[in-house]
Phi, psi and omega in degrees: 000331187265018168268289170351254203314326162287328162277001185278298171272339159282010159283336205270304173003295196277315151348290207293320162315019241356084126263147167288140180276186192281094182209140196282102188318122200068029176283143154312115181283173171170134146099229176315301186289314148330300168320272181282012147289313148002273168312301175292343165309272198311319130359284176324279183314347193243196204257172096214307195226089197293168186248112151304166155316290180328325183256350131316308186303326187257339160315289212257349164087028142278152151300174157314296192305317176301350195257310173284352154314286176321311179275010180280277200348274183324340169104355196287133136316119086358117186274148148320183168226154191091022175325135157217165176292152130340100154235059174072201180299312154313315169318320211275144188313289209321304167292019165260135159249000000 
């Protein structure tokens, strides 16, 4: 069992560097390792160049539910769905005549 916890903490690490830490589909978050997945979902969700849920979900091979749990926790704003960036001034209805 304290092997288990020893990869746990050397997983949490490669997180802060935005690598995905090491986590097995349906392995149990917990401690550290919780922590720094977390940290890399909310990464994934946030800008420069957001991720859906969904493409997360296939990224890291969690579920929906499990991703959008995380990012509730954690406090992220939720985009609408069907979310696209701003592309700009051109872009906008308002300049069609």
């Amino acid at each position: 069992m304290s092997k288990s916890t020893n990869s746990c903490a050397s997983d949490a690490a490669p997180a802060a560097s935005g690598k995905a830490p090491s986590v097995k589909p349906g392995q149990r978050l917990t401690g550290d390792l919780a922590e720094s997945f977390r940290t890399y979902v909310v990464s994934l969700y946030s800008e420069p160049e957001p991720m859906s849920i969904r493409a997360i979900c296939e990224k890291t091979r969690r579920s929906y539910g499990n991703i959008h749990r995380i990012l509730k926790d954690a406090k992220v704003t939720l985009r609408n769905r069907g979310y696209q960036k701003p592309s700009g001034p051109k872009g906008h209805r308002d300049d069609v005549e």
